[in-house]
C-alpha positions as CSV (number, residue, x, y, z in Angstrom):
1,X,0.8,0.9,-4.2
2,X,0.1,3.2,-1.7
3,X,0.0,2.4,2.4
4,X,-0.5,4.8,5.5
5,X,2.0,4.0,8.2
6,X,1.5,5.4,11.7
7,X,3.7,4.9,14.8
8,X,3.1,2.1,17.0
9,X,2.0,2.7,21.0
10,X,4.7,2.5,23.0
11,X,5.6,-0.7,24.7
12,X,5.3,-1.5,28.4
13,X,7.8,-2.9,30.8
14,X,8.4,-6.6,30.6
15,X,6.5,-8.6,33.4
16,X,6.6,-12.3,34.2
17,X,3.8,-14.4,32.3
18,X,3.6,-11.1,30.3
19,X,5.9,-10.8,27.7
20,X,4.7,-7.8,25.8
21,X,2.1,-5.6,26.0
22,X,1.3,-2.1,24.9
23,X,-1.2,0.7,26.4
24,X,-3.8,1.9,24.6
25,X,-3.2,5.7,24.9
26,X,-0.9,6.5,22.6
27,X,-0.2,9.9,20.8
28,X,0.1,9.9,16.6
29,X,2.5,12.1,15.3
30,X,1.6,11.4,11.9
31,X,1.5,9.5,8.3
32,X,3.2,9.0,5.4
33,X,2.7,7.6,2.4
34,X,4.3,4.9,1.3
35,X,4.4,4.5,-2.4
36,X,6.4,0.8,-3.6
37,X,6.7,-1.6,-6.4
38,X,7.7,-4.7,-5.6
39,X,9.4,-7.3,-8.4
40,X,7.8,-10.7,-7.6
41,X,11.0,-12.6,-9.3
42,X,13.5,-11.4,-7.1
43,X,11.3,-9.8,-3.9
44,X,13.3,-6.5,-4.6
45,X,11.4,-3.5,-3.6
46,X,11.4,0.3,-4.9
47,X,10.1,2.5,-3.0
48,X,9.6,6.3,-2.1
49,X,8.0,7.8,1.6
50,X,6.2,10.8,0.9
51,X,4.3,13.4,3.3
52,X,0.9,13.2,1.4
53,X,-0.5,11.0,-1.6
54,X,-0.3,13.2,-5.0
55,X,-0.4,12.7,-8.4
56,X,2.8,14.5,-8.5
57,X,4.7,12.1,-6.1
58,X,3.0,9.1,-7.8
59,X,4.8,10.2,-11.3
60,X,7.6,10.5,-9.9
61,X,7.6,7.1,-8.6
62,X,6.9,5.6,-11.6
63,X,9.8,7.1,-13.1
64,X,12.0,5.2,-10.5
65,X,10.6,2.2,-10.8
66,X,10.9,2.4,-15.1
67,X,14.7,3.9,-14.5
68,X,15.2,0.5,-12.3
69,X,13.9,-1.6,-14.6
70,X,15.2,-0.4,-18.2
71,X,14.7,-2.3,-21.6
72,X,12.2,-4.7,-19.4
73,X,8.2,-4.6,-20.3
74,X,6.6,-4.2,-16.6
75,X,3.6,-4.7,-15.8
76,X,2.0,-3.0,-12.7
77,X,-0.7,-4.1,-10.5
78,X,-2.5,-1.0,-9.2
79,X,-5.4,-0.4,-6.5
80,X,-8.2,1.8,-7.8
81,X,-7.0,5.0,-6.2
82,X,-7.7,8.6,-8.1
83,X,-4.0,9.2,-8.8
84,X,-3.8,5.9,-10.4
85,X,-6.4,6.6,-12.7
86,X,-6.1,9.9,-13.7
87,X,-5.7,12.3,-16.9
88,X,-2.4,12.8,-15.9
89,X,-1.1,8.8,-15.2
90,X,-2.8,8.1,-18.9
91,X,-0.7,10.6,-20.3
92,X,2.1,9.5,-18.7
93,X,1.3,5.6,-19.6
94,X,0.6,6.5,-23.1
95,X,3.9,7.9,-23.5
96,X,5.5,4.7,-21.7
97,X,5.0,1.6,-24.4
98,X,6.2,-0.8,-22.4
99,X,4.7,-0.3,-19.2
100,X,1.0,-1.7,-18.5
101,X,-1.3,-0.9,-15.7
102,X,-3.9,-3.5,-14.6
103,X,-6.1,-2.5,-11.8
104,X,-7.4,-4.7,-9.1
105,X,-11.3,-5.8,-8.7
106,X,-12.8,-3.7,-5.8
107,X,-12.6,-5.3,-2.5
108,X,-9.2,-7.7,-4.1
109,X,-6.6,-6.0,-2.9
110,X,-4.7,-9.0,-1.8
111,X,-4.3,-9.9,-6.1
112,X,-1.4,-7.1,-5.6
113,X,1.4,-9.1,-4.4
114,X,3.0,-5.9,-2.7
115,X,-0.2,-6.0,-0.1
116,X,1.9,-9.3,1.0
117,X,4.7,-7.1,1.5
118,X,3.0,-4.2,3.1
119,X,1.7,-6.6,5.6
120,X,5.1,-8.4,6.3
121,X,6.1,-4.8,7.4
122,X,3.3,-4.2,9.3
123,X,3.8,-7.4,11.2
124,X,7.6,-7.5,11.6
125,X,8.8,-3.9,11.6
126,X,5.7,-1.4,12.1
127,X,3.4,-3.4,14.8
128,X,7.0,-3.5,17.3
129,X,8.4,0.2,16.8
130,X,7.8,3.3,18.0
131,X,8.0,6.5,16.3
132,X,8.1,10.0,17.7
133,X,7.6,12.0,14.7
134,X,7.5,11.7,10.5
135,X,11.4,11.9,10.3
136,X,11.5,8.9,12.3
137,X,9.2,6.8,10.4
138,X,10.4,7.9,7.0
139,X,13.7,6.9,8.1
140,X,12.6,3.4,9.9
141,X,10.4,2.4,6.1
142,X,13.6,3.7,4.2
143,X,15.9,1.3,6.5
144,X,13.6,-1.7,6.4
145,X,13.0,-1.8,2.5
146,X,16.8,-1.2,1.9
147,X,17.5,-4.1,4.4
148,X,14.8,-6.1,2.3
149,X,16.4,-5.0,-0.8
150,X,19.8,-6.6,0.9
151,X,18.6,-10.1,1.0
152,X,15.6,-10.3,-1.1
153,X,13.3,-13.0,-1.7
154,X,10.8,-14.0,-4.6
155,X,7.3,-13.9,-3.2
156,X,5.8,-17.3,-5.1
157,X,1.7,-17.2,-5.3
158,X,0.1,-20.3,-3.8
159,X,-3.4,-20.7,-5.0
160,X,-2.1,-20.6,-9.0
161,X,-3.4,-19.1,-11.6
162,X,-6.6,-21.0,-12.2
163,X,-7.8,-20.8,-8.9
164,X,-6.8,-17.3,-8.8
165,X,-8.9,-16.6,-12.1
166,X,-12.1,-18.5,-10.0
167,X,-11.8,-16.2,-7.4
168,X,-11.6,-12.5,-9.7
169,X,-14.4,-13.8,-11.7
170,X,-16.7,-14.9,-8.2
171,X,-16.0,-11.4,-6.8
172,X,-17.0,-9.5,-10.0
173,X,-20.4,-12.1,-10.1
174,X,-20.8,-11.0,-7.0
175,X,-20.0,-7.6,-7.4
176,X,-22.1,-7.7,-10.0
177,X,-25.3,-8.6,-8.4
178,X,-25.1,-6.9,-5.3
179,X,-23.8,-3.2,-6.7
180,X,-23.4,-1.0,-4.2
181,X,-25.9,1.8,-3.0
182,X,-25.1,5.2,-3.3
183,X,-24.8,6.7,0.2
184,X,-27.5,9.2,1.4
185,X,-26.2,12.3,3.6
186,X,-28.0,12.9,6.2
187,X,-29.4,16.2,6.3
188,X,-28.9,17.9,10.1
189,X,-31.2,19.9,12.1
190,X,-30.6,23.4,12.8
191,X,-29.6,23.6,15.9
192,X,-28.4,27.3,16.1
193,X,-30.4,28.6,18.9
194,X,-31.6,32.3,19.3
């Protein structure tokens, strides 16, 4: 549900046998978050473009996308960020019937069909604008979704559902086996010298 954008580089003058390039040194004036549900039938998106990730803004935007979608059982896919697993989003789902949450295996992200669409506006509208400040970019993601929302299309999954189920159940086997480590920190040297 949730995707950082940042501004792009800035683009260098055209040149012959060089049709774009870009410079590495670029400044970042910023983030935001990017909170959107995307309906698969239609390829309509809802979205909101927040300054920071919160469980606040998240409940918010789960009241938009029920209000878009009245009298219709919805069923979200989610990644496994804090804000979606909260005390507070319980509550919240408890007290919403006909909404359903369904998390995605660690490491699966691309099961969340709105990952496709995240990347499609990465790749078309992100990775060839530049930004000079939040306002900018809040306003470019805001344009691009409601242009998207203009002329939507469904997003159809390829592999199906059976070899979709293969692949969940081989990355939990997996996961499974090889569980992950906890981290050690490192403890550092003193290095305050008298």
């Amino acid at each position: 549900m949730l995707c950082g954008a940042t501004m792009a580089q800035p683009l260098l003058p055209l040149r012959a046998r060089k049709p774009q390039s870009w410079t590495n040194e670029y400044v970042r004036h910023g983030t935001q978050a990017l909170l959107a549900a995307l309906e698969i039938a239609s390829g309509q998106v809802v979205a909101h473009v927040k300054q920071r990730r919160t469980s606040v803004n998240f409940l918010r935007f789960l009241k938009e996308v029920v209000e878009a979608f009245p009298e219709r059982e919805l069923h979200m896919v989610l990644d496994n960020l804090n804000i979606h697993k909260n005390a507070a989003a319980q509550r919240w789902l408890k007290r919403h019937p006909r909404v359903h949450f369904h998390y995605t295996p660690t490491h699966a992200s691309w099961v969340n069909m709105v990952e496709c669409f995240f990347s499609i506006l990465g790749k078309q509208g992100l990775s060839h604008s530049v930004h000079n400040s939040k306002r900018q970019l809040k306003e470019f993601l805001l344009n691009y979704i409601a242009q998207n929302n203009e002329n939507p299309r469904p997003f159809l999954w390829t592999k199906g559902p059976q070899k979709l189920q293969r692949i969940i159940e081989a990355t939990k086997e997996y996961q499974a086996t090889h569980p992950r480590k906890p981290r050690k920190r490192r403890r550092r040297p003193n290095t305050i010298n008298n």
